[in-house]
C-alpha positions in Angstrom: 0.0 0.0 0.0 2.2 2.4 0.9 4.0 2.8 -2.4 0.8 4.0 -4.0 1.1 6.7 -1.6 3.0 8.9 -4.5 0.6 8.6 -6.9 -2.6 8.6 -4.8 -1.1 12.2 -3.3 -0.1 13.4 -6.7 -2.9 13.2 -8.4 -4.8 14.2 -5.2 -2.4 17.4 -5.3 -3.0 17.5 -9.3 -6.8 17.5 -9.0 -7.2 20.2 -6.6 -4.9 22.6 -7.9 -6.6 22.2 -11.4 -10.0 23.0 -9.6 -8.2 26.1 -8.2 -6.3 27.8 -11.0 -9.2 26.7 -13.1 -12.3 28.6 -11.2 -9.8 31.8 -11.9 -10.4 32.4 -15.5 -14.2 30.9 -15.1 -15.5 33.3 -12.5 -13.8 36.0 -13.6 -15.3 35.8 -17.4 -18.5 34.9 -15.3 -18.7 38.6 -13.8 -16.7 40.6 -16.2 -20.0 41.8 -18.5 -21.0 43.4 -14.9 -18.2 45.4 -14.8 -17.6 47.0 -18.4 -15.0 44.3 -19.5 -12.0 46.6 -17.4 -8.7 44.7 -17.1 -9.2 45.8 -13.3 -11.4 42.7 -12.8 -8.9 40.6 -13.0 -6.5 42.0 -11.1 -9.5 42.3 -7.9 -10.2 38.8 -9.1 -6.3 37.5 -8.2 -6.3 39.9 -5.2 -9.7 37.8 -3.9 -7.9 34.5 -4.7 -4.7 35.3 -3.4 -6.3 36.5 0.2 -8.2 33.2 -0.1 -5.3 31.0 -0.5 -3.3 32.8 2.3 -6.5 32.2 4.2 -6.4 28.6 3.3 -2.6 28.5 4.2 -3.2 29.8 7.8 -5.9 27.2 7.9 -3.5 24.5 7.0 -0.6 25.8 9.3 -2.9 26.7 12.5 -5.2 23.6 12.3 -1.5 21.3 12.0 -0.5 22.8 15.5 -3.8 22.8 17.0 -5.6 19.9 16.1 -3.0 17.1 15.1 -3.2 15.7 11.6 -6.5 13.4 12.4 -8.2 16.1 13.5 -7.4 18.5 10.7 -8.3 15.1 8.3 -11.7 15.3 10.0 -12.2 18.4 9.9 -10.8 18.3 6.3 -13.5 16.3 5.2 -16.6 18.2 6.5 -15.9 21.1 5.2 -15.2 19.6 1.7 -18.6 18.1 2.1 -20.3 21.7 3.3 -19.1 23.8 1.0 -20.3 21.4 -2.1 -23.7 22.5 -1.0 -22.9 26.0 -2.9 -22.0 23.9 -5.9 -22.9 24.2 -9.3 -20.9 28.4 -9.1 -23.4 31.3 -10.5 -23.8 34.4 -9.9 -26.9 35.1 -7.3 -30.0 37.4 -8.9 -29.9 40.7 -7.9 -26.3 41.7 -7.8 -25.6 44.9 -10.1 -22.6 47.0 -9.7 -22.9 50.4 -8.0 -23.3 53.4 -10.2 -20.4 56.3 -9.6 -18.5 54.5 -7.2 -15.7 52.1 -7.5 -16.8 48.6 -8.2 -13.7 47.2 -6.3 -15.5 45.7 -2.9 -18.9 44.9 -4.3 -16.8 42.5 -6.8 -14.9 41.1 -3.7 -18.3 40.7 -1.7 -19.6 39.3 -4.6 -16.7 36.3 -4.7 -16.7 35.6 -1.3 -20.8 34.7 -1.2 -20.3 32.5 -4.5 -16.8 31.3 -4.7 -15.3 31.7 -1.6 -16.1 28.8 0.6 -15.0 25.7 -2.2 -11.8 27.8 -3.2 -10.6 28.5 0.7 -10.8 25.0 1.4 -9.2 23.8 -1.5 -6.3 26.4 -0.7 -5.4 24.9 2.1 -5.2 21.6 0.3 -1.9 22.0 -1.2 0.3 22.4 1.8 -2.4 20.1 4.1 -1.9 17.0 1.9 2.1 17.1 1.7 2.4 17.8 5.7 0.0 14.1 5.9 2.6 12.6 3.2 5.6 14.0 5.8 4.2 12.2 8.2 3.9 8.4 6.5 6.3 5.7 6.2 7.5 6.1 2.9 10.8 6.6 2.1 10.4 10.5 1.0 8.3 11.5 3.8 11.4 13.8 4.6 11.5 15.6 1.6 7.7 16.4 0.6 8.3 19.3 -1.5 8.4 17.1 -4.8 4.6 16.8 -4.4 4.1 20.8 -4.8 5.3 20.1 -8.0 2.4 18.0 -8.9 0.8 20.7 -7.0 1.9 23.6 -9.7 1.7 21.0 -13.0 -2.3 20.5 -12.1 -2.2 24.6 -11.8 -0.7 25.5 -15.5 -2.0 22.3 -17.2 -5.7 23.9 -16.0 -4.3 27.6 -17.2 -3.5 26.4 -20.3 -6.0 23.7 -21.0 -8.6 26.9 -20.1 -7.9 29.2 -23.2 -7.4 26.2 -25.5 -9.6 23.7 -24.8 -12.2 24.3 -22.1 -13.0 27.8 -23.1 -14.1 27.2 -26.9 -15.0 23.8 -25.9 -17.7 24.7 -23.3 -20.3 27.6 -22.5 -20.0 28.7 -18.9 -22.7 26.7 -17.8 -21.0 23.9 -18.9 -18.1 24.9 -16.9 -19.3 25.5 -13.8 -21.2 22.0 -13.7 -18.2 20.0 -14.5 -16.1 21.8 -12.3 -18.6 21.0 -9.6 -17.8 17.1 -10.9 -14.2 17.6 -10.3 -14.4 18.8 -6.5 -16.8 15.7 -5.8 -13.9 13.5 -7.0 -11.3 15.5 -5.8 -13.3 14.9 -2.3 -13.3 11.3 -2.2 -9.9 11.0 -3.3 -9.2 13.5 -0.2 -10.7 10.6 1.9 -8.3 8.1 0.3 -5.2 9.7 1.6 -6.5 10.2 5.4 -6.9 6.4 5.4 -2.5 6.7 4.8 -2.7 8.9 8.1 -4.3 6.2 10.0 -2.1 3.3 8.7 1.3 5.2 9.1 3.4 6.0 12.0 5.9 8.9 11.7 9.6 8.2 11.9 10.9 9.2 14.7 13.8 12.1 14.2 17.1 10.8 13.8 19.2 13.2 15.8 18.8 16.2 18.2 20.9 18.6 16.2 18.6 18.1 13.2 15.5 18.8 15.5 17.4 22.2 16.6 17.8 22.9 13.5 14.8 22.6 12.5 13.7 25.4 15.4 16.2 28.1 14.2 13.7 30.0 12.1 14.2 34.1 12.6 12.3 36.9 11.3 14.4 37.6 8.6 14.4 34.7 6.7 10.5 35.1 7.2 10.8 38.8 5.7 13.0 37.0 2.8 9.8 34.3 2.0 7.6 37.4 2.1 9.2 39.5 -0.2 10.7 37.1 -2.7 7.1 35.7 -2.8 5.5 39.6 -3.5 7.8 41.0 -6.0 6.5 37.9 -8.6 3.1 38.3 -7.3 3.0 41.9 -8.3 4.9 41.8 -11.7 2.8 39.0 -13.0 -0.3 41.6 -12.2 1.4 44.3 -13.5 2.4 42.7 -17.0 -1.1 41.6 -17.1 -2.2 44.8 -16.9 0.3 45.5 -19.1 -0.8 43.1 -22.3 -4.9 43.4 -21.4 -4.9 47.8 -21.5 -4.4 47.6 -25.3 -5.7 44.3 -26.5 -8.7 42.7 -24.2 -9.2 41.7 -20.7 -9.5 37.9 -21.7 -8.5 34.7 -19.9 -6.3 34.4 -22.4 -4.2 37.1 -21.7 -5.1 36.2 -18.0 -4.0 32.7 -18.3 -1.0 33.1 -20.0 1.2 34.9 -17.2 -0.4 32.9 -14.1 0.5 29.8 -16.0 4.1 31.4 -16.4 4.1 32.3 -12.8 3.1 29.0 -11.9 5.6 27.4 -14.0 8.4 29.1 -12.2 7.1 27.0 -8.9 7.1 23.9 -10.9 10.6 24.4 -11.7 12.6 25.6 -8.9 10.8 23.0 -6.4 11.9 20.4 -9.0 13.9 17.4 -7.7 17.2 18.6 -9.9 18.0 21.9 -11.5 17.2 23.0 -15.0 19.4 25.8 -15.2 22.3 26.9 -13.1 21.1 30.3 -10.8 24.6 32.7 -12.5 23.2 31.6 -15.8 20.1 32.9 -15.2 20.7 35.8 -13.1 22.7 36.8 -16.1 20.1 36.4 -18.7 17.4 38.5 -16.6 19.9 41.1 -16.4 20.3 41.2 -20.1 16.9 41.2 -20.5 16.3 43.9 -18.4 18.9 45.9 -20.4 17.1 45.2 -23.7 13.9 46.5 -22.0 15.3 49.9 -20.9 17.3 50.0 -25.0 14.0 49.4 -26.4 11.9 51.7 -24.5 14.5 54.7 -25.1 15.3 53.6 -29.0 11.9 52.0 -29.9 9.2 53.4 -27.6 6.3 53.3 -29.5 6.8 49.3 -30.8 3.9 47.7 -28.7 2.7 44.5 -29.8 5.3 42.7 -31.4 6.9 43.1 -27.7 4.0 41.5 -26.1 6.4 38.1 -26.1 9.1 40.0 -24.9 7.3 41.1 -22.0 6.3 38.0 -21.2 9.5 36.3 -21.3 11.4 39.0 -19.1 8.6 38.5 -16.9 9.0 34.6 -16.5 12.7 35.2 -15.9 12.4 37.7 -13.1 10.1 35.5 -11.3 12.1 33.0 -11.8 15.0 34.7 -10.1 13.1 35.0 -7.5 11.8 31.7 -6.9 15.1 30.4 -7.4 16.2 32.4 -4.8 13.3 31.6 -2.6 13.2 27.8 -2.9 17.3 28.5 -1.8 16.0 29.5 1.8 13.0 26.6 2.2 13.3 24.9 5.8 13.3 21.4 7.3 9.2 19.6 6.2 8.5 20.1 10.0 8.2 24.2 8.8 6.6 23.5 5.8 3.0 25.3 6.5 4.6 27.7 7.8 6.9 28.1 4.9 4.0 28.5 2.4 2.2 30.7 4.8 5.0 33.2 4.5 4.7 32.7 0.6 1.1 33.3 0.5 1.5 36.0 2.7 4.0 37.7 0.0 1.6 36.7 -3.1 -1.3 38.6 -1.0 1.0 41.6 -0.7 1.7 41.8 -4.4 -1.9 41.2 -5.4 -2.4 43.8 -2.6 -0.2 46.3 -3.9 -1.5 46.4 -7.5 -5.4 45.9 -7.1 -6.0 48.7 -4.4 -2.6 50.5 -3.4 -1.5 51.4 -6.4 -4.9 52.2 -8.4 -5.7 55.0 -5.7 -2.0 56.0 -4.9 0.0 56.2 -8.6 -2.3 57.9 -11.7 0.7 56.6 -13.4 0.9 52.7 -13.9 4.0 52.5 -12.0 3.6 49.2 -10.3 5.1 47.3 -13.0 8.0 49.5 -13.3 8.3 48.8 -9.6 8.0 45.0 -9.7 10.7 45.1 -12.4 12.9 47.2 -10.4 12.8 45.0 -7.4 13.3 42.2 -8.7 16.3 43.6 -10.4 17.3 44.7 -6.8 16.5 41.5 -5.9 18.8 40.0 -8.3 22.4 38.5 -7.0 25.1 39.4 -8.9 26.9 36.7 -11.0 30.7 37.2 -11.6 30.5 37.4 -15.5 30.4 40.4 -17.5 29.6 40.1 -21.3 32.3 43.0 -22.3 35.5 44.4 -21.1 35.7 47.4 -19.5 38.0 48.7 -22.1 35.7 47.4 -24.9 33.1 49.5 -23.1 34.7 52.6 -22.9 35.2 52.5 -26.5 32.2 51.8 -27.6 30.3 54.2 -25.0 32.8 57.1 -26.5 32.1 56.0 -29.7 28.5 56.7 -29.4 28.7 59.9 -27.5 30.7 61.2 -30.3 28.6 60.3 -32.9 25.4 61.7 -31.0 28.1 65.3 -31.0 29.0 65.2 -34.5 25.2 65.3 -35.6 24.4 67.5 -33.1 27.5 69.9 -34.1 26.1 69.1 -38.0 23.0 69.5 -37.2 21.3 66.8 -38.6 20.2 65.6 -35.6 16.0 64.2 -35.2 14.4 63.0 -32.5 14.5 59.2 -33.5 18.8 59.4 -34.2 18.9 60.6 -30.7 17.2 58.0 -28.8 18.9 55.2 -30.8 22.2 57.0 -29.8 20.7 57.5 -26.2 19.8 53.9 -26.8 24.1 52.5 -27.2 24.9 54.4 -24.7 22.8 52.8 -22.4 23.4 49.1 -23.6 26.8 49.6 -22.8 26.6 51.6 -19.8 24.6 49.1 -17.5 26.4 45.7 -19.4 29.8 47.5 -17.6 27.8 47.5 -14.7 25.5 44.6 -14.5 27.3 42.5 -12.2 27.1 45.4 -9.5 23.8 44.4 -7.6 23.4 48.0 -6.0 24.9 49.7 -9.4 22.9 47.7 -11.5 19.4 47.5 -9.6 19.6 51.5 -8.6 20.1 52.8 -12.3 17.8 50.0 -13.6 14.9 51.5 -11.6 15.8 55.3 -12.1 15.1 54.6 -15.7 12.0 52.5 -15.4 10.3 55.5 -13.1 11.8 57.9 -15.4 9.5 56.1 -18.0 7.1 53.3 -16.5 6.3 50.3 -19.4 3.0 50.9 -20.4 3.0 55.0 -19.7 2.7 57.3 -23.0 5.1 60.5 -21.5 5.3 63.9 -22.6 7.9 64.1 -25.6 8.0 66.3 -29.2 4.5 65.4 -29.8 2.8 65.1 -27.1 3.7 68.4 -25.4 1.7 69.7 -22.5 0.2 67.1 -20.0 -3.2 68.9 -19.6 -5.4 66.5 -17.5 -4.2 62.6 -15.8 -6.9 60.5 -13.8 -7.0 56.9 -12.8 -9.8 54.7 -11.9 -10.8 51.5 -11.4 -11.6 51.2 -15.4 -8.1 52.7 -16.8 -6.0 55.1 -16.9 -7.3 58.6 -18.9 -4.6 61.4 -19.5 -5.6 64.4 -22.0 -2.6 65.9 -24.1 -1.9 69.0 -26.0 0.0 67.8 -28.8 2.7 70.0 -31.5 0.1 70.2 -34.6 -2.6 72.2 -32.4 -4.5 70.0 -31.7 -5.9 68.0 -28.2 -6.2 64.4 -27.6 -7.8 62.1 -24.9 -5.4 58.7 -24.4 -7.4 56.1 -22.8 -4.1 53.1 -22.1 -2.2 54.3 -24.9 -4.9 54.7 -27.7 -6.5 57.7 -28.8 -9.8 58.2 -27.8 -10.9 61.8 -28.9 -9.0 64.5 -31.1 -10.6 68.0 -31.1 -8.7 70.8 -32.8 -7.3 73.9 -30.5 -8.1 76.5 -33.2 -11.2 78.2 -33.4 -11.8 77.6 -36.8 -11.8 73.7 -36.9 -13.2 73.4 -32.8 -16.1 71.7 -33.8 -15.0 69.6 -36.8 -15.0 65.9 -36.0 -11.7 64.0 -36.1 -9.5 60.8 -35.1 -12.1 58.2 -36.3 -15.3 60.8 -36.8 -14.5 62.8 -40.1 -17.2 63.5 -42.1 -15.7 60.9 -44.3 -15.5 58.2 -42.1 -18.2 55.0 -42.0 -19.6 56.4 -38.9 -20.3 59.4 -40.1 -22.8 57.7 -42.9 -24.4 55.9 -40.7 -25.3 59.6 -38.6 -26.1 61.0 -41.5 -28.9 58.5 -43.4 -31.5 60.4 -42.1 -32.8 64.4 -41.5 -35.4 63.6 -39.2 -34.9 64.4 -35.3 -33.3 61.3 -34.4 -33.1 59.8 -30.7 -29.6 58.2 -30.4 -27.8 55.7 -28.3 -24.3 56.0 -28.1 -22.5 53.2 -26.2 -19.1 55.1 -25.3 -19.0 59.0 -24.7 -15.2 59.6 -25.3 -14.5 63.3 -25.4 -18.3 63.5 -27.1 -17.2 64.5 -31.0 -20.6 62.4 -32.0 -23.1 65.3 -30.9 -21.0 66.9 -33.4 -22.0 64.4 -35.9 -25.8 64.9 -34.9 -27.9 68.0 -35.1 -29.5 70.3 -32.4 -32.9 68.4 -33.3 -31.7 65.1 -32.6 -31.0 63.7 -28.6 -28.3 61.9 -27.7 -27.7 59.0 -24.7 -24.4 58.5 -23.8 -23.5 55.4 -21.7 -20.4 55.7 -20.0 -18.6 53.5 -17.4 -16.1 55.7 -16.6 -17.1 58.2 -14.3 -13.7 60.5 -14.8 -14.4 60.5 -19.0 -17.5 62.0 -18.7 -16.2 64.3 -16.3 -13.8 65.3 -18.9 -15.9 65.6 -22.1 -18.4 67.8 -20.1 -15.4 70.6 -18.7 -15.1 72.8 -21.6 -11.8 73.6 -20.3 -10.7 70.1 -21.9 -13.4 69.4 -24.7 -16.3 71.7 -25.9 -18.4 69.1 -28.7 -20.7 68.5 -26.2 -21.0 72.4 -25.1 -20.4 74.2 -28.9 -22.2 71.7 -30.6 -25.4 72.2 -28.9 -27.0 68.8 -29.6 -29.3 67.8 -26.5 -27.9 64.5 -24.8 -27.6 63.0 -21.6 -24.6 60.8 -19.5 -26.3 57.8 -18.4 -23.3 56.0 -15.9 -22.8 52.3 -15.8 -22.1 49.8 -17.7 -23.5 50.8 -21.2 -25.1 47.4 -21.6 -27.0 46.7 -18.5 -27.8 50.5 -18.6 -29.4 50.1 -21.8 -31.1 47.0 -20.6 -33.6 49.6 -18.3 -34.7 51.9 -21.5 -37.7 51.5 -22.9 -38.0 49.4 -26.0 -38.5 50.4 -29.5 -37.1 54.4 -28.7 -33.9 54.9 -30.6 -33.6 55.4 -34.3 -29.8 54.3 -33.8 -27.5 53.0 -31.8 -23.4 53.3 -31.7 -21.9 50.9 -29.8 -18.2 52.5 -29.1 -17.3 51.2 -25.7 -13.9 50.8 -26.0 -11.2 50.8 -23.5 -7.7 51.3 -25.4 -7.9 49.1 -28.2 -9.9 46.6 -25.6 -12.9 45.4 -26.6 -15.9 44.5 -24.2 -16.2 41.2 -25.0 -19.9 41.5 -23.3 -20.7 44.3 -25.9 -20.4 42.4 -29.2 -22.3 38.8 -28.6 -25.4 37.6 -29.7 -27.8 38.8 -26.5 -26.4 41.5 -26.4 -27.2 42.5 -30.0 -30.7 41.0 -29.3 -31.1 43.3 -26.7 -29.8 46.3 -29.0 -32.3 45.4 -31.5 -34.7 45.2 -28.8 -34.7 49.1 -28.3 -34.1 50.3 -32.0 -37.4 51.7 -33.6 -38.8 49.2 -36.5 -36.3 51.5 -38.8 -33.8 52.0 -36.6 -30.1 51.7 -37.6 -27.2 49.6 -35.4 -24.1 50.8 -35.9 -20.8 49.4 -34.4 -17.0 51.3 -34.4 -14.9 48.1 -34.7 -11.7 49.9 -35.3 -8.7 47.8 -33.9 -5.1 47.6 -34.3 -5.0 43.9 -32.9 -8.8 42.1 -32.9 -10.6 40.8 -35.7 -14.2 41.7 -34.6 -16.3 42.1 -38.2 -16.4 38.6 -38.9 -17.6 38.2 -35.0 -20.5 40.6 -36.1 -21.0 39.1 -39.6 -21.5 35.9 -37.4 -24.2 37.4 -35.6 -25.6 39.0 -38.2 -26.6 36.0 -40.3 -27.7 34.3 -36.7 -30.3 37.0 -36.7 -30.8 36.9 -40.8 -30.3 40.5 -40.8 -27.7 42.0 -43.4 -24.6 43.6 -41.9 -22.3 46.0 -43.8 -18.5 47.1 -43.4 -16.8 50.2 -45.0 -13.2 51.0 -44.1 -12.6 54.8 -45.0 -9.1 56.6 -45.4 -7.1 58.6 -43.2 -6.0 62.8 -44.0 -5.4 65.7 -43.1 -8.2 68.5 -42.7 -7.5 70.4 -46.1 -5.0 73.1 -45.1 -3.8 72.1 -41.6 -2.0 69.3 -39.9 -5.1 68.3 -38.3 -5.7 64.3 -38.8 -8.7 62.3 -39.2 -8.0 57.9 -39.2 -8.9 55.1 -41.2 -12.2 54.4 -39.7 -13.9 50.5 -39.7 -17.6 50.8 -39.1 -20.4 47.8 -39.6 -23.8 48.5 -39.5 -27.2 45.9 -39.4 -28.9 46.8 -42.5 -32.6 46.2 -41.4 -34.2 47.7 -44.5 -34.0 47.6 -47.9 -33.5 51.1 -48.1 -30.8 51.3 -45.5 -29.1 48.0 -47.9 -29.4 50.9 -50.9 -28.1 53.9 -48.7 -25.2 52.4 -47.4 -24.3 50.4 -50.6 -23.8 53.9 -52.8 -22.1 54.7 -49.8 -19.3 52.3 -50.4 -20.2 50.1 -47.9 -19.9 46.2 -48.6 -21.4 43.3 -47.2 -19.9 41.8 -43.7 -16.8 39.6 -43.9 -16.7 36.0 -42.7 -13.6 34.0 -41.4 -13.1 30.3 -41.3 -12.4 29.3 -37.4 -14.6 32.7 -36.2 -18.2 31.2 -34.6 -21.1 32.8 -33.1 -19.9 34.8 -29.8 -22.4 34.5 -26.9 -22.6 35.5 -23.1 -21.5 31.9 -22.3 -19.1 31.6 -25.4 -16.5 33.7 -27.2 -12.7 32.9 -28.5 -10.3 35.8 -28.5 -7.5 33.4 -30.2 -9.9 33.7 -33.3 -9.6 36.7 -33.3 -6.3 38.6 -32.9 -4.7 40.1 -36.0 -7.1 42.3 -37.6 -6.8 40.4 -41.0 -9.9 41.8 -42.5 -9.5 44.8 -42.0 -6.3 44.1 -43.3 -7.8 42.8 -46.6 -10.2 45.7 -46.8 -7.1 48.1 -46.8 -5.4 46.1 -49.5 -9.0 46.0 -51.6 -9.1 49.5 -51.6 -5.6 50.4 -52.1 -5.6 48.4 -55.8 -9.1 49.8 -56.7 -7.4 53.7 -55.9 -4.7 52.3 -57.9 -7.1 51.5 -60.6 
């Protein structure tokens, strides 16, 4: 019997992390429609299930000490059995988020009365079930730490598996019920291994001098567990963050660095080494230096860098694991040890969901992740150039950066890729100097945080900066005259600062642009929906007959497009609207049906789209409150998602026509004021609206091989990113201006 105590453990382990890391991405998708799709949900999401797993750690370390391992089993075992009682996981009736407040502790309360009790106790499974495999008969009861990774491979394989398989496999109610079949197995096979308590007696310890040493715990190797465990927990957050501001909030992009931070575990608590610790402390510090070369040479690359990201970020943590799993203590500490961990991954989660949202209005809490883990980092003994080499090459680029300067033929982008040597080889001379390395590393990463658009020879007065829980909203001044709102680090409103052009549409508004046609179809007074208020440029695109309701989410944009100190459409234009706050689709939900003769659905954050905003219901319930003529129109503009064919999907689910037009981008005849290639698609419900839009240009609605029907319980982001038709429009109408 006892050498199926291994694999009985292990898969125990497997089972029950799997449960845990995969309830992450499933709730989370589960309540991010309530909350206007924000990439803030998921880091209050991780901060919930980061306090419940150091909750479930203190429950494994206290009830060890207090109760004795059969009574913890027993107790084990009931509450397994109590908290299935909550099982299949929804979301109760009646919970909305609050209007004009922050969303943070609702979403919080709202975890705890759903997911809180199964996901406490199966925190405390991890740690739990190795301390009852310490204290068997078999031969590695010394060393238990091997089962954590079994622990960490049930964690990514459920990450992974979540995006790729379960996600397009399975409709969230589908989910939630087989995830309530893997916790009734994962219970009995809990009841398996406390039959291995009751058949095994503990070794006795082999010597006094190893139980002494066992007891020789101080607070500072504590403070180490703690803050090796927080600087990971808070970079994985922030690079999240990082990736969702200008793509989507979607478990991909959730899944992908938890799975990396879990892998980190899996490897440094492996039974042997993958990769010596100077080798890699080496690599992260190259890494680092790329980052800081790229960000002063190429600051504006952003997606192809996505990977990039994503690997400096595994290496980091990794450092810091490494360096953690260095200082792990005797099994007789080993609750305590992953109390101290969980205690540090709380911190981080801490530190980026609440502190930093209300403390920094600039995303600096990746900056300062990466810059203490570079702190963090130990130096190595190897340094990739000589000194001499260095000075040589470092005076080598500060002359050439003088010689244009002195010839003037200097520009902006010369400079930073001369600022850019300079750099490289500055901190490789350095890099095995922790306090060197680590001290200029994070003067240049505050100087200009990852993710953080700052003030240079375009963007040249900082007018307006506010941070809430939705994003991060700055307003610039910029060198051709004109003003722009940057919500992440898209533009989300361009009005010009001369007098002349004040009220002329721009950015993705021109009078030329898709959305403009679709404003302009008919004469009548109109009543208009407009999901999205921006800086308000469409009640320029309406008349003073017409009525406009703006939905917004974001209580610091509309505070914005209303002060005519920042934007004055919504003042000069004098078209009558209203600011309706909340999330624009269950705000819509309470008008009355059958009142709006359109609809513009341009809830964006960044380049992220509301996933919630685009599926079949929701156009349903758009449809629901057009008049019998009315006109749905949708802004579907992207630099990275595909979302036409999403709509063309719907579209022929509802057998109603939908068109696409992708219009060019200019100047404003005689300035330097710029209008955008603009992507709109509309839902052609009329024969005459087909004939309208068809002189207009406008052609029918793109399909794509692998995109399906997106719904409230189903939708694919992997389908989707590249914007390849639009893509393919662009080329289409490139050859016929050619022709």
């Amino acid at each position: 019997m006892i050498r199926l105590y291994t694999p009985i453990y292990a898969f125990t382990l497997l089972l029950s992390a799997a449960l845990l890391f995969s309830v992450q991405p499933m709730f989370s998708k589960m309540i991010l429609p309530m909350l206007g799709g924000t990439p803030q949900v998921w880091n209050t999401a991780m901060l919930f299930f980061q306090l419940l797993l150091l909750a479930g750690y203190a429950y494994a370390h206290g009830t060890t000490r207090l109760l004795g391992l059969r009574g913890q089993a027993v107790l084990h075992l009931a509450l397994l059995v109590v908290f299935a009682f909550v099982l299949p996981i929804a979301i109760p009736a009646g919970w909305t988020p609050p209007v004009n407040k922050d969303p943070t502790f609702w979403q919080l309360s709202l975890m705890t009365i759903t997911v809180g009790g199964p996901f406490f106790v199966l925190s405390g499974s991890a740690p739990m079930l190795q301390r009852w495999f310490a204290a068997t008969n078999h031969k590695d009861a010394h060393n238990p730490y091997f089962l954590y990774g079994a622990s960490n491979l049930g964690s990514m394989s459920a990450l992974l598996a979540y995006p790729v398989l379960i996600e397009p496999l399975l409709n969230l109610n589908a989910q939630s019920q087989g995830w309530m079949y893997g916790y009734i197995v994962l219970g009995l096979l809990t009841a398996l291994c406390t039959l291995t308590i009751w058949q095994s007696r503990p070794a006795a310890p082999k010597t006094k001098k190893r139980t002494a040493k066992t007891q020789a715990i101080s607070w500072q190797s504590r403070m180490h567990w703690i803050l090796l465990a927080a600087i990971p927990s808070s970079l994985m957050l922030g690079v999240t963050t990082f990736i969702t501001t200008d793509v989507a909030s979607v478990p991909l992009l959730w899944v992908l660095p938890l799975a990396l931070y879990v892998g980190t575990f899996i490897i440094v608590f492996a039974r042997r080494q993958f990769i010596q610790k100077n080798t890699l402390m080496s690599v992260f510090g190259l890494l680092l230096i790329g980052l800081l070369v790229q960000m002063t040479g190429w600051p504006y690359v952003k997606l192809a860098l996505i990977p990039y990201h994503m690997v400096l970020f595994f290496v980091a943590a990794l450092a810091c694991h490494t360096e953690l799993a260095s200082r792990k203590p005797e099994a007789a500490h080993l609750t305590e040890f992953y109390l101290m961990m969980s205690i540090g991954g709380a911190l981080g989660g801490f530190f980026n969901a609440i502190i930093a949202p209300n403390l920094f209005v600039i995303p600096f809490e990746y900056a300062l992740a990466l810059a203490g883990a570079a702190l963090m980092r130990t130096p190595t003994g190897a340094v990739a150039l000589t000194r001499q080499q260095i000075i040589f090459y470092s005076a080598f680029g500060a002359a050439a950066i003088a010689c244009m300067v002195l010839a003037k033929h200097i520009d902006t982008h010369s400079l930073r890729l001369g600022l850019a040597f300079v750099i490289l080889c500055t901190l490789v001379m350095v890099m095995d100097k922790r306090w060197i390395f680590g001290a200029a590393v994070t003067a240049m990463l505050l100087l200009k945080p990852p993710g953080h658009i700052a003030q240079d020879d375009f963007l040249i007065r900082l007018v307006e900066q506010d941070r809430s829980f939705f994003g991060i909203t700055k307003v610039y001044d910029t060198a051709k005259d004109y003003r722009i709102m940057l919500h992440g680090t898209t533009n989300h409103g361009t009005q010009a600062l001369d007098e002349e052009h004040k009220t002329t549409p721009l950015s993705y508004y021109h009078f030329t642009s898709p959305i403009a046609d679709a404003f302009a179809y008919t004469k009548d007074p109109k009543k208009i929906a407009v999901l999205g208020l921006g800086v308000g440029v469409t009640a320029c695109l309406a008349t003073p007959r017409d009525h406009i309701d703006f939905f917004e989410i974001d209580p610091d944009v509309a505070r914005i497009a209303q002060d005519p100190e920042y934007f004055s459409f919504l003042s000069a234009c004098k078209t009558p609207y209203e600011i309706i706050l909340g999330d624009a689709r269950l705000t819509l939900a309470d008008q009355p049906d059958a009142q709006y003769d359109l609809i513009f659905a341009d809830a964006y954050s960044s380049d992220n789209i509301p996933v919630h905003l685009i599926t079949h219901e929701a156009i349903e319930l758009y449809l629901s409150k057009l008049k019998p003529g009315g006109i749905l129109l949708f802004n579907i503009s992207n630099n990275f998602l595909d979302i036409e064919p999403v709509l063309a999907e719907a579209a022929e689910a509802l057998n109603i026509p939908a068109y696409a037009r992708l219009s060019h981008k200019g100047m404003i005849e005689g300035t330097e004021l710029p209008y955008y290639a603009a992507h709109g698609l509309i839902f052609a419900r009329t024969p005459a609206q087909e004939r309208y839009f068809e002189q207009k240009g406008w052609s029918a609605a793109m399909q794509r091989d692998g995109v399906n029907l997106w719904s409230d319980q189903f939708s694919n982001i992997v389908s989707v990113i590249g914007n390849k038709t639009g893509k393919k429009r662009f080329l289409a109408q490139k050859n016929a201006d050619t022709e």
